[in-house]
Backbone and ligand atoms as CSV (ligand in chain L), in Angstrom:
chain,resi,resn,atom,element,x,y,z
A,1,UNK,N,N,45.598,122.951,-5.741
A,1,UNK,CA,C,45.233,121.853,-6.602
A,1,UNK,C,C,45.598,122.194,-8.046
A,2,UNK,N,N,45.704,121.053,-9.137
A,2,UNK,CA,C,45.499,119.811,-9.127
A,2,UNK,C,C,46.161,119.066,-8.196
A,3,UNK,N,N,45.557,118.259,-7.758
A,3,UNK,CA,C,45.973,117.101,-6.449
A,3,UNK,C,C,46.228,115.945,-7.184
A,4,UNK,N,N,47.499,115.614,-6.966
A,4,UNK,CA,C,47.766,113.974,-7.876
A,4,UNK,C,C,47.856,113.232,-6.529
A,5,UNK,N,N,47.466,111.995,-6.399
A,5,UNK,CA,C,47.325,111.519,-4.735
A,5,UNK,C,C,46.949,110.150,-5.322
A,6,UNK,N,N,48.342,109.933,-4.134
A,6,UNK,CA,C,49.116,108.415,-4.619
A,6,UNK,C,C,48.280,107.789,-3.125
A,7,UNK,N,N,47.701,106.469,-2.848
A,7,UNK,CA,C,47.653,105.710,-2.448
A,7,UNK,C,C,48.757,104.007,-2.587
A,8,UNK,N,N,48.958,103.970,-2.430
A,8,UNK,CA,C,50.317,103.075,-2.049
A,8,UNK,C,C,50.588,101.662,-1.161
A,9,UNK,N,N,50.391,100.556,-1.411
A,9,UNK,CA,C,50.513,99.772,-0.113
A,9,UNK,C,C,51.698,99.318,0.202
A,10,UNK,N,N,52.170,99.396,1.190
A,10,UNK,CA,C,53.414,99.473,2.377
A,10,UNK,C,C,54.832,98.717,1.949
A,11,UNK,N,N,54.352,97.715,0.932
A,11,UNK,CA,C,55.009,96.600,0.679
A,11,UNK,C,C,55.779,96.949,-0.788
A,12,UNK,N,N,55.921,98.092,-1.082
A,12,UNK,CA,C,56.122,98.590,-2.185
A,12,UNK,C,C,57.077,99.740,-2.162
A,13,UNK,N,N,57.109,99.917,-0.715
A,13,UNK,CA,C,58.356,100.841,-0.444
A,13,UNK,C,C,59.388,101.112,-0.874
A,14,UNK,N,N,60.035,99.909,-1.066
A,14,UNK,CA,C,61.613,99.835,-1.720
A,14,UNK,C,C,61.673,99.779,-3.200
A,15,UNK,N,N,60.580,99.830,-3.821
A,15,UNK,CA,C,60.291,99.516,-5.242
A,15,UNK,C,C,59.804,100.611,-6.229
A,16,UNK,N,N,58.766,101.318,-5.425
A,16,UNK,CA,C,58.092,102.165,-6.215
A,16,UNK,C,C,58.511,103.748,-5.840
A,17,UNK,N,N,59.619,104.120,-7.049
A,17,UNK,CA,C,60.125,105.250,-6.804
A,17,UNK,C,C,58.971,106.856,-7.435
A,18,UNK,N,N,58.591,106.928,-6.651
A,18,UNK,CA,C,57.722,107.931,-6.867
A,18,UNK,C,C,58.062,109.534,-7.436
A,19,UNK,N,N,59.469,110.043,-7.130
A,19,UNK,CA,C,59.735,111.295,-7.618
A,19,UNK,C,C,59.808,111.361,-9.019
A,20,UNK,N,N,60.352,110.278,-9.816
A,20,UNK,CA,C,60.401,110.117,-11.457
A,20,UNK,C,C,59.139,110.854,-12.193
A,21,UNK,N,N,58.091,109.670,-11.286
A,21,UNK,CA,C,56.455,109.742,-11.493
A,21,UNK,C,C,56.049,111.536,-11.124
A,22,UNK,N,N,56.289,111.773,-10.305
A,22,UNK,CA,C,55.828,113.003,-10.258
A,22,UNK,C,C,56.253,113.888,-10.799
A,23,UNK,N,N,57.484,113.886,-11.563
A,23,UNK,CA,C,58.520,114.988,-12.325
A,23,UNK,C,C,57.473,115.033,-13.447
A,24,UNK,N,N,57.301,113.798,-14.019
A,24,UNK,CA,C,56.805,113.502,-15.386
A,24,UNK,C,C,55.201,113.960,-15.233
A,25,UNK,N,N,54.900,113.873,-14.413
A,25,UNK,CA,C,53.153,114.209,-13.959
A,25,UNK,C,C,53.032,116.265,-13.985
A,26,UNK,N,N,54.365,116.422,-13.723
A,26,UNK,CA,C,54.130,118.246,-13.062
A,26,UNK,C,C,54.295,118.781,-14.350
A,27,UNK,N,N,55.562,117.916,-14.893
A,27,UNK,CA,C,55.975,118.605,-16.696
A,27,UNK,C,C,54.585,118.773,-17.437
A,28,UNK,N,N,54.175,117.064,-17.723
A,28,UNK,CA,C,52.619,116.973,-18.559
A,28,UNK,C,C,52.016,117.857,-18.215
A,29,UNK,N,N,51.797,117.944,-17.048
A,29,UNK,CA,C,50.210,119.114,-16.889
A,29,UNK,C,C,50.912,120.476,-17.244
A,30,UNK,N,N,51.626,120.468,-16.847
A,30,UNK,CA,C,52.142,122.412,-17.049
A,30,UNK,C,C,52.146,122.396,-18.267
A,31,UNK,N,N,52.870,121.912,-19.251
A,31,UNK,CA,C,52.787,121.493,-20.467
A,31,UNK,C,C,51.430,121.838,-21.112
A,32,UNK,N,N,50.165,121.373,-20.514
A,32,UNK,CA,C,49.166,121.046,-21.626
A,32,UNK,C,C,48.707,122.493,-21.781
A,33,UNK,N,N,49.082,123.395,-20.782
A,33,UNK,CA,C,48.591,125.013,-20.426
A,33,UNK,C,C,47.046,125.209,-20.057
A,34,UNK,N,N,46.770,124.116,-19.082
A,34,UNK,CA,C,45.227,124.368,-18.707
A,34,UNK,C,C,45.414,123.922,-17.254
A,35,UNK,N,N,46.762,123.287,-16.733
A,35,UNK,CA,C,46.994,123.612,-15.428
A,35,UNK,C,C,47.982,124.405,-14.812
A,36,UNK,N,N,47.481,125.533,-13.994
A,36,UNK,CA,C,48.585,126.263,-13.825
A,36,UNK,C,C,50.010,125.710,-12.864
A,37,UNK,N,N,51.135,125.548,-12.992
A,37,UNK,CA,C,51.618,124.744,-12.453
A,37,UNK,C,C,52.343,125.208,-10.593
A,38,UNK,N,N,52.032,126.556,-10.498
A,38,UNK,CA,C,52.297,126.644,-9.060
A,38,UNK,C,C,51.068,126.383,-8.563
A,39,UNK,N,N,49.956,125.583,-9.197
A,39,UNK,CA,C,49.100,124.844,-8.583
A,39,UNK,C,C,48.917,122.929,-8.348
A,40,UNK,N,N,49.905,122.650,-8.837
A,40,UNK,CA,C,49.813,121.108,-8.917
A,40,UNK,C,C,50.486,120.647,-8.013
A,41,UNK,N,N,50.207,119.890,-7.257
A,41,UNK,CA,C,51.053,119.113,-5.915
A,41,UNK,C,C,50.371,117.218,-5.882
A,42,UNK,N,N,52.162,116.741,-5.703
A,42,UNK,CA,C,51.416,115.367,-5.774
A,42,UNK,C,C,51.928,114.973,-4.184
A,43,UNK,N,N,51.767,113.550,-4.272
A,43,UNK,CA,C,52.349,113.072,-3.320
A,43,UNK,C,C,51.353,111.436,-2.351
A,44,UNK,N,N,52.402,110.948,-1.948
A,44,UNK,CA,C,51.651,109.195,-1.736
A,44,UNK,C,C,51.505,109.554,-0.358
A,45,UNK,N,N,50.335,108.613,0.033
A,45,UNK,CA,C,49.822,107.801,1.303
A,45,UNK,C,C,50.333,106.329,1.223
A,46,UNK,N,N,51.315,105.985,1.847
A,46,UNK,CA,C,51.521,104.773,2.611
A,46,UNK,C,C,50.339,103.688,3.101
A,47,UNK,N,N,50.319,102.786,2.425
A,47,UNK,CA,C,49.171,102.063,3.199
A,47,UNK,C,C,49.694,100.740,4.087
A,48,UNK,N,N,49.777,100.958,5.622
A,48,UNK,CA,C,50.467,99.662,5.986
A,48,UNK,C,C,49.198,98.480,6.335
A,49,UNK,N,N,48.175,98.933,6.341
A,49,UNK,CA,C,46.673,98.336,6.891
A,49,UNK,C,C,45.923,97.845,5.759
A,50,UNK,N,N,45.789,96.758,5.196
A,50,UNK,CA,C,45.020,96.352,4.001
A,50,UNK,C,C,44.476,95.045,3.779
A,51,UNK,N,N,44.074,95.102,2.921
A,51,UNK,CA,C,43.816,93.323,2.070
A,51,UNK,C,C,43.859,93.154,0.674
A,52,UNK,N,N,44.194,92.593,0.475
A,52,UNK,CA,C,43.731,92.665,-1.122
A,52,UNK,C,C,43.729,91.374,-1.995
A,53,UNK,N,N,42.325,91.087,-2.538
A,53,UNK,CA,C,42.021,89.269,-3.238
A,53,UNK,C,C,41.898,88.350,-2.088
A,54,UNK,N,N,42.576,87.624,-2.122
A,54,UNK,CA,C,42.550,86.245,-1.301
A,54,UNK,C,C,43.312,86.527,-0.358
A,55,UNK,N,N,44.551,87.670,-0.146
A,55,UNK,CA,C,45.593,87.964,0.794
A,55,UNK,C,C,46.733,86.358,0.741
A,56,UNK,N,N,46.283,85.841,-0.105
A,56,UNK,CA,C,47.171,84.503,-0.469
A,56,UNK,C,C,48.425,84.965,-1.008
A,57,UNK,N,N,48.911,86.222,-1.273
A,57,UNK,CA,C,50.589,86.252,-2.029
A,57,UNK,C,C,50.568,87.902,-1.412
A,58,UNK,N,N,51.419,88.397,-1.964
A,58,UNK,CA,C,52.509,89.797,-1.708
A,58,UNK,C,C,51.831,90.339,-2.524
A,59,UNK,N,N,50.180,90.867,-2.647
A,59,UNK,CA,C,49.694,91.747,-3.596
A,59,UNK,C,C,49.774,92.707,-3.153
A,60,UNK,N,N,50.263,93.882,-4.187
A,60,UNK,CA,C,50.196,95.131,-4.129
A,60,UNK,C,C,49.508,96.627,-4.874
A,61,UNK,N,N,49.244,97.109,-4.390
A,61,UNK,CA,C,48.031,98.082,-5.174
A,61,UNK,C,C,48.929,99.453,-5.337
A,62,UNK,N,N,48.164,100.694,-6.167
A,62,UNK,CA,C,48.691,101.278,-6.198
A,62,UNK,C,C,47.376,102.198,-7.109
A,63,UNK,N,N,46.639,103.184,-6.252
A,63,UNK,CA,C,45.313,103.642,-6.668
A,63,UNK,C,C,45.905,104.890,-7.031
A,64,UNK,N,N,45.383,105.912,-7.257
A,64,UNK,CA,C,45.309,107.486,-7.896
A,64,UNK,C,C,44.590,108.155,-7.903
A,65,UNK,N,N,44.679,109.300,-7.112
A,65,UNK,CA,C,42.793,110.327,-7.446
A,65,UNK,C,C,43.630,111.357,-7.998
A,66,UNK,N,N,43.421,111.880,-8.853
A,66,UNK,CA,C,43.634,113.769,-9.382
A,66,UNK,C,C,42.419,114.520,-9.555
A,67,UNK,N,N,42.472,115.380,-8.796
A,67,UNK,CA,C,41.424,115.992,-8.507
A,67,UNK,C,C,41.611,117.484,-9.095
A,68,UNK,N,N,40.784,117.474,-9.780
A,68,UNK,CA,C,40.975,119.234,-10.848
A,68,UNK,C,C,39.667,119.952,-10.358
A,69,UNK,N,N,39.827,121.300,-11.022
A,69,UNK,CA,C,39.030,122.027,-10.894
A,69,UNK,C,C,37.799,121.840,-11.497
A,70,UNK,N,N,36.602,122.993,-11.293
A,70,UNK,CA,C,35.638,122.504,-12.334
A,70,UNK,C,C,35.663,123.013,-13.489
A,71,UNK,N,N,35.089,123.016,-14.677
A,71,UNK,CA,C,34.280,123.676,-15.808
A,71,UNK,C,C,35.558,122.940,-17.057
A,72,UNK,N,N,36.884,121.949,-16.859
A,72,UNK,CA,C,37.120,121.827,-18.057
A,72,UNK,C,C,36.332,120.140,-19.015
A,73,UNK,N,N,35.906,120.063,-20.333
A,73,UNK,CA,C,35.059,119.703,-20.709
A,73,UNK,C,C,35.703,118.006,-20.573
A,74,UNK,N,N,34.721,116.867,-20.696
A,74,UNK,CA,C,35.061,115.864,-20.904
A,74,UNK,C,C,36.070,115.202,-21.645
A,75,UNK,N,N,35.865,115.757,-23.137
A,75,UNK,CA,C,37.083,115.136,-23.629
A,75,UNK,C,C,38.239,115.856,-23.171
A,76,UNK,N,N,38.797,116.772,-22.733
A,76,UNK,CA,C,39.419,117.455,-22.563
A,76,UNK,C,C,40.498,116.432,-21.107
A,77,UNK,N,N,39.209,116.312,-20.039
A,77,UNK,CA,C,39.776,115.507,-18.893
A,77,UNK,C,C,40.051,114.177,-19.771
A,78,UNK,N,N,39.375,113.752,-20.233
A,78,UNK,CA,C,39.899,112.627,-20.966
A,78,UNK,C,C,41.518,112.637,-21.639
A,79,UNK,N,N,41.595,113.429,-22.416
A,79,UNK,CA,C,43.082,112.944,-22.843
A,79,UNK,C,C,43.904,113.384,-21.779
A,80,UNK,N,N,43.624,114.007,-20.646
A,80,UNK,CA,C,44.907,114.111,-19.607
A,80,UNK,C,C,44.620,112.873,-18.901
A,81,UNK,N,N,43.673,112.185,-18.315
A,81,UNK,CA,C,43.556,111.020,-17.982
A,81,UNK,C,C,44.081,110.001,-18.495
A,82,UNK,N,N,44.247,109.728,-19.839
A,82,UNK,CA,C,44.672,108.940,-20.170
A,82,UNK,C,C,45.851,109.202,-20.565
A,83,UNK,N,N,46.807,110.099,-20.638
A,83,UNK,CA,C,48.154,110.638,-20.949
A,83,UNK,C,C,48.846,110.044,-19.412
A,84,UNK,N,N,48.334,110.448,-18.838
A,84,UNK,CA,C,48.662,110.629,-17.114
A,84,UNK,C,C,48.540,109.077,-16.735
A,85,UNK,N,N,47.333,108.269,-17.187
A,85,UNK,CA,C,47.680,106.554,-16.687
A,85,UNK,C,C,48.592,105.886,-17.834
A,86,UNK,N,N,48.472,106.420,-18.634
A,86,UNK,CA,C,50.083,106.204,-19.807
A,86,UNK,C,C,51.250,106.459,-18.983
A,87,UNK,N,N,51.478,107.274,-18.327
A,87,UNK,CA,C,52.273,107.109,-17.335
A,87,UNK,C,C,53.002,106.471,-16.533
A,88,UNK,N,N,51.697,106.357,-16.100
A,88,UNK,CA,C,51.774,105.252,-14.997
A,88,UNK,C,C,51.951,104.090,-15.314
A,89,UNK,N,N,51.379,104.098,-15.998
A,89,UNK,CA,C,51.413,102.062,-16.583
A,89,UNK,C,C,52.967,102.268,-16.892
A,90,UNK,N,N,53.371,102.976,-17.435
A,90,UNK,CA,C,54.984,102.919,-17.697
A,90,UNK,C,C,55.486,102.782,-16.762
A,91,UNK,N,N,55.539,103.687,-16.193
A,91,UNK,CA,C,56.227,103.608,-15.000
A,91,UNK,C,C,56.369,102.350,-13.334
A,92,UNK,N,N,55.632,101.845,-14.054
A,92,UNK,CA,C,55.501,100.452,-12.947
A,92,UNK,C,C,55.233,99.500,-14.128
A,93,UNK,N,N,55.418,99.448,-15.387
A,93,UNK,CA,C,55.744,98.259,-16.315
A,93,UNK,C,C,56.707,96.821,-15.461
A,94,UNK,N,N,57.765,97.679,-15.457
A,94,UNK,CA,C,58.981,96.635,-15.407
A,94,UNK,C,C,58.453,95.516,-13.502
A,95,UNK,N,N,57.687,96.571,-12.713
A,95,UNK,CA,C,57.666,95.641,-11.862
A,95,UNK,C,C,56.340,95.062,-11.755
A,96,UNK,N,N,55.644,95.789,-12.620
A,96,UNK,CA,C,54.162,94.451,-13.223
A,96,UNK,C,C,54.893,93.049,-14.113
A,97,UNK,N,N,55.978,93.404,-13.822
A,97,UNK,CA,C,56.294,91.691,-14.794
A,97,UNK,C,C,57.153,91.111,-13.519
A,98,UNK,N,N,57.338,91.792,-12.295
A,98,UNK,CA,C,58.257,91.392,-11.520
A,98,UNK,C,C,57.105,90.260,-9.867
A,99,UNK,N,N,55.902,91.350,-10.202
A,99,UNK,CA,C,55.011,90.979,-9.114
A,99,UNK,C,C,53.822,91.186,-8.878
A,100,UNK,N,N,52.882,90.538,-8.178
A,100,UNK,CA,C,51.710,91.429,-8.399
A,100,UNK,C,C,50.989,92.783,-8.106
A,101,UNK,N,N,50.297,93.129,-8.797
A,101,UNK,CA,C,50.437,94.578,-8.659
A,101,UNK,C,C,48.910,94.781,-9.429
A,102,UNK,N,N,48.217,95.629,-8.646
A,102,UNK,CA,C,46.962,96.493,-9.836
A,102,UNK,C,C,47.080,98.071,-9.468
A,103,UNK,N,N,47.014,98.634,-10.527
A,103,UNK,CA,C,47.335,99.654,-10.642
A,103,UNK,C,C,45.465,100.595,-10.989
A,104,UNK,N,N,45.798,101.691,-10.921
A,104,UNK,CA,C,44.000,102.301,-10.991
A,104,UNK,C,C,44.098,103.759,-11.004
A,105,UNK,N,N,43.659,104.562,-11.714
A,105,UNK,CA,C,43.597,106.214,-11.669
A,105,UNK,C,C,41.912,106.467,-11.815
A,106,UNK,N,N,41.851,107.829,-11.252
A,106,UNK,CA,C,40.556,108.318,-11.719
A,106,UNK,C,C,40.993,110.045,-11.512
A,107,UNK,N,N,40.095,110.508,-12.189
A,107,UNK,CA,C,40.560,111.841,-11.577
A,107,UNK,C,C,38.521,112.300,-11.645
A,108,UNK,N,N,38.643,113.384,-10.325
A,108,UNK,CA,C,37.648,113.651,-9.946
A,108,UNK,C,C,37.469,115.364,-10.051
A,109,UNK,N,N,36.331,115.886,-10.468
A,109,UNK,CA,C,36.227,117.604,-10.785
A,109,UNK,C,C,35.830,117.946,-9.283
A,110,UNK,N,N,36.578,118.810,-8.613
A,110,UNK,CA,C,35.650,119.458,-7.767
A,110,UNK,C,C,34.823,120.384,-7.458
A,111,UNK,N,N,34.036,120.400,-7.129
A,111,UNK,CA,C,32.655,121.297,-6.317
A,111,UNK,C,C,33.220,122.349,-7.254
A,112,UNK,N,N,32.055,123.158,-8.364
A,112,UNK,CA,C,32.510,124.328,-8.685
A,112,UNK,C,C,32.461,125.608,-7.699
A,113,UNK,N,N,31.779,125.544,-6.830
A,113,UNK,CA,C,31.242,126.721,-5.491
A,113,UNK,C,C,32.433,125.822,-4.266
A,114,UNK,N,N,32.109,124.729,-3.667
A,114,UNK,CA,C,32.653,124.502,-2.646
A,114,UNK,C,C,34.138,124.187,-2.816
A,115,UNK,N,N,34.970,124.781,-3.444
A,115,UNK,CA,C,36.405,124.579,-3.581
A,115,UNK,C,C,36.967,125.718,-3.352
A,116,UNK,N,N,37.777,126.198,-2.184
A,116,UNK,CA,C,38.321,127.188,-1.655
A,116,UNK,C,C,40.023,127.116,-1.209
A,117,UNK,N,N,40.763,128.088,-2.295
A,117,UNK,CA,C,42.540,128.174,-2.056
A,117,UNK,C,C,42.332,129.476,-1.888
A,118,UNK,N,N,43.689,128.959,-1.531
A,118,UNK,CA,C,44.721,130.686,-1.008
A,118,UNK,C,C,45.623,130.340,-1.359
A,119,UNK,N,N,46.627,130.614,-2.526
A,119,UNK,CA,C,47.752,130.151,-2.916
A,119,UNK,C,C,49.119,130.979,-3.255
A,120,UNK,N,N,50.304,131.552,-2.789
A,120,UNK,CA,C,50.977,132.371,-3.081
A,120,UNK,C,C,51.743,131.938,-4.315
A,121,UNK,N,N,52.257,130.738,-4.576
A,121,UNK,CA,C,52.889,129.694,-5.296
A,121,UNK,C,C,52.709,130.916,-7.014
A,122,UNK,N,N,51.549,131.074,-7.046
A,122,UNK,CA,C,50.826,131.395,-8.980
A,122,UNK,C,C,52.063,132.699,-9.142
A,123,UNK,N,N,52.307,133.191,-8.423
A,123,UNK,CA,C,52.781,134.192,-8.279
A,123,UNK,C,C,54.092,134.749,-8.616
A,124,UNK,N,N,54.929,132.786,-8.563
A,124,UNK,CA,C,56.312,133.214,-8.889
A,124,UNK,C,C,56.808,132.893,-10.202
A,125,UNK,N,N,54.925,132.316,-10.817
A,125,UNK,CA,C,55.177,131.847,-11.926
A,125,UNK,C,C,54.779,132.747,-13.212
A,126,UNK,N,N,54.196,133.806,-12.484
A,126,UNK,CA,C,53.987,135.077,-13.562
A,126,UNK,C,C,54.799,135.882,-14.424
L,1,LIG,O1,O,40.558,124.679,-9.277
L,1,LIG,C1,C,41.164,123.922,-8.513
L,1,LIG,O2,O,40.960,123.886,-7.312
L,1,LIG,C2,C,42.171,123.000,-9.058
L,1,LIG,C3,C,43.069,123.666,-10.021
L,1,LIG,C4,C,43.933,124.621,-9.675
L,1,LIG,C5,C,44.155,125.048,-8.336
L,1,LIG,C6,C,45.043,125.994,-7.983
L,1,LIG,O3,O,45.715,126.660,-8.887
L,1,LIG,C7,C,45.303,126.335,-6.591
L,1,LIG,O4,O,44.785,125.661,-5.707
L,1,LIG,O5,O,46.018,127.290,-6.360
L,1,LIG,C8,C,42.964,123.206,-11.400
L,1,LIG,O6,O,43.536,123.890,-12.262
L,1,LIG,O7,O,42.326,122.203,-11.684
């Protein structure tokens, strides 16, 4: 972890190029030097099973969890939160004017005790 975790609905396949998004997501955080970066992994869930509003048009969603470690302080998660849905909103600008679309991030601290890695990755970055 950090876990960037794309939720996605199905209908968005051909549209929403996701590697851009994640280049720009791995740079930022490594960048800010409070995530180590042979720890960050993103990556989408496909949603072909859904609803969304009235199910009256081609709506499409597009949610976000990042899930960090514990102990860094509020404001702190704050400006990566909002750097990181700066992002995003960019990055699906052009087809928020093309279709419908809601877009949504949160990022969540986990368990300071119940969070358990084994990671070789830190290693090649020393
Ligand atoms: O602490 C965490 O679990 C999340 C994290 C880093 C995780 C790793 O480096 C790892 O799993 O190897 C973080 O910096 O928020």
């Amino acid at each position: 972890m950090p876990h960037f975790i794309v939720e996605c609905t199905e209908n968005l396949r051909d549209s929403a190029d996701f590697q851009p998004l994640f280049a720009q997501v791995h740079e930022y955080m490594a960048g800010t030097g409070i995530f180590p970066i042979g720890g960050i992994r993103s990556r989408v869930h496909w949603i072909d099973t859904y609803r969304m509003a009235d199910a009256a048009a081609d709506y499409a969603f597009v949610h976000i969890t990042l899930k960090v470690g514990h102990g860094r302080d509020e404001a702190t998660r704050k400006a990566v939160g909002d750097h990181l849905f700066g992002l995003v909103k960019t990055h699906f600008a052009k087809l928020m004017e093309d279709r419908y679309l809601a877009l949504s991030f949160e990022m969540v601290e986990l368990h300071p005790v119940l969070n358990y890695k084994h990671n070789n990755v830190h290693a090649r970055f020393k």
